[in-house]
N, C-alpha and C positions, 0 to 999 in steps of 0.2 A: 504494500500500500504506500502510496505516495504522501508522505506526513511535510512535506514542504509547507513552508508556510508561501500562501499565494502570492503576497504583494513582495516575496523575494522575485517572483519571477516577472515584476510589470515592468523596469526598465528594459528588459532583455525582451521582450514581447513587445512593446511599442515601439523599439529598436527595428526588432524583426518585420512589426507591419508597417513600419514607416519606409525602408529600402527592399527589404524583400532577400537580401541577403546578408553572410557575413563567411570571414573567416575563420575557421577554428586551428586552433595551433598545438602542436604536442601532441596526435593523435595517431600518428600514423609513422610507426618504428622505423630508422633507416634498411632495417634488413625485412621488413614485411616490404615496403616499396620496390625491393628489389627481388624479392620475389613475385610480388605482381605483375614485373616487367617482364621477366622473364616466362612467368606463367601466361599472359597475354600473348607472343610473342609465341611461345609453343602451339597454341590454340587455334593463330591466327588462321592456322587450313579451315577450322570449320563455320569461318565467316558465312550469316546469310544478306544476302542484298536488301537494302530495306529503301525502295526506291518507288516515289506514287510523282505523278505531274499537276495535280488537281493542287485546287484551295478550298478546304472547306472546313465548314466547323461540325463535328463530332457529338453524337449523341453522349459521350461522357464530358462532355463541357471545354474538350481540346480544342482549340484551332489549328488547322495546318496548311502550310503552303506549298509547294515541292520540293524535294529532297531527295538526294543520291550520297547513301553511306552505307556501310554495311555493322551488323551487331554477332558478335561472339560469346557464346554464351559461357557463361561465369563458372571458373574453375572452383578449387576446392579452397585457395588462398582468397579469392573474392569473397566469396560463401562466406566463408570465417569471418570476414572483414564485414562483411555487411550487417553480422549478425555479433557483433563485437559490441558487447556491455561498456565497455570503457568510451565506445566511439557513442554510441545510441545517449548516454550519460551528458556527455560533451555535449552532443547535437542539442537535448533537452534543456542545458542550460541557457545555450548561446540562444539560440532561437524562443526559451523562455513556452514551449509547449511541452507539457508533462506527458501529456498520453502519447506522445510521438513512440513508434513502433516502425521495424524493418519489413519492404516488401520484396528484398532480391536488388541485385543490378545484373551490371551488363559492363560488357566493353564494345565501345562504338572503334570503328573504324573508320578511318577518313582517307581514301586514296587519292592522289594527285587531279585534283577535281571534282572531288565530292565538297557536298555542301549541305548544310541545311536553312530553308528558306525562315523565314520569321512564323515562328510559332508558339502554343503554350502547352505543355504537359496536361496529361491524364491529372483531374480532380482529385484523385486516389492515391497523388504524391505530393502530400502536404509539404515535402520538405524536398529535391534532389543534392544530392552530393556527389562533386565531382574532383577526379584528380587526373592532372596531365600524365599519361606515360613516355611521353615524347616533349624532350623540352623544346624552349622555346615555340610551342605551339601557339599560334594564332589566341586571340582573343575572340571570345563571343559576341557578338552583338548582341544590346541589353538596351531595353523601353520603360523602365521604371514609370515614365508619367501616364505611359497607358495599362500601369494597377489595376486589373480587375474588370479591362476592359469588354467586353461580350463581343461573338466574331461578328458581328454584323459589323463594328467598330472596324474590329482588324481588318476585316475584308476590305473594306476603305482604304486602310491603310496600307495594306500592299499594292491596292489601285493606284492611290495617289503617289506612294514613296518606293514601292516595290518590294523584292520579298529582302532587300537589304538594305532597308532606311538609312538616312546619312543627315545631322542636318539637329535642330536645336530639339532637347529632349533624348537624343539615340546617342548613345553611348557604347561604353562595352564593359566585359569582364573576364579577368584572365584567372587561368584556373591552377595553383599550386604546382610547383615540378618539386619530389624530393627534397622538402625542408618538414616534413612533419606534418601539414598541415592540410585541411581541406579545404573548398570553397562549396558550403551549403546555400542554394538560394531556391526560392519561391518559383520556381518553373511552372507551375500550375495557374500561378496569379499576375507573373510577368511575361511578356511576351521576346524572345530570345530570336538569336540567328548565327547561323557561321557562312562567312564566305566563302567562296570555292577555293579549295585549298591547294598550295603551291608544291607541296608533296606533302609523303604519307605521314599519318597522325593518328596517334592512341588516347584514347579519353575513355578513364571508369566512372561509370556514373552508378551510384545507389541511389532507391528510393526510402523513402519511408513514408507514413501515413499517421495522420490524426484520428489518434481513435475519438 
């Protein structure tokens, strides 16, 4: 049972719904990192294509625009990680949601010209966390000012700006290489994007959920 006292957790929650993200530090060992890379990396044969050309918004409350990457699915070092008391702990503080719970990840793939167009995660993952396995990896594109937006909104918005906005409000966010740390952010509530990539790139992303 969770004996917290609640107004410990308001600044870290009004934190969390005022940007949508943050990073956590100390959570993720030099030698788990390095065996996720190297687990990744083994894996990489059983990449599937995860490629659609349409825009549209999702009966589970997603928007999506097009996208060409492929996802591998999570070894037994992920697994561990994802479902890691120490990490799920961290997540709950920083983000200041107690009933946060793990629902799996993945390893995306990103090969010399994959991309993902501006979109927002499945409802279902109150929280994503992600870490580069390939440094220097690109930074994401990030829409903070359209919080919570509905796709009728985005759909506009890829009209008017395209599926890689540029311009006041559209920013970005990069995602930890091997210092310990992860970048959890609001993927469900913010709308995101990568641009087509100049060669290949590994990215773990976990979800997790509000119960």
């Amino acid at each position: 049972m969770d004996t917290e006292a609640p107004a410990d957790r308001l600044p870290a929650r009004a934190a969390w719904e005022e940007t949508g993200t943050t990073v956590v530090a100390g959570v993720l060992e030099a030698d788990r990192f390095k065996a996720l890379v190297e687990e990744a990396h083994d894996w990489i044969g059983q990449v599937t294509p995860h490629i659609h050309e349409h825009t549209a918004a999702h009966r589970d409350g997603s928007f999506a625009s097009p996208v060409h990457c492929g996802f591998i699915p999570p070894g037994p070092i992920l697994e561990t990680l994802a479902y890691d008391r120490g990490l799920l702990k961290a997540l709950r503080e920083a983000t200041g949601i107690p009933r946060l719970v793990p629902r799996g990840g993945a390893i995306v793939l990103y090969k010399e010209g994959d991309f993902q167009g501006l979109h927002t995660d499945s409802v279902k993952s109150t929280v994503t966390v992600a870490v580069s396995l390939t440094e220097d990896l690109p930074p994401m594109g990030w829409a903070p000012h359209l919080m919570g937006a509905f796709g009728d909104r985005l759909g506009d918005v890829v009209t008017e700006h395209g599926m890689f906005p540029e311009g006041e409000g559209f920013t970005t966010l990069t995602h930890p290489y091997g210092d310990g740390s992860v970048r959890a952010f609001a993927g469900y509530h913010v709308p995101h994007w990568r641009r087509p990539m100049e060669r290949q790139g590994l990215l773990v992303t976990m979800n997790f959920m509000d119960l």
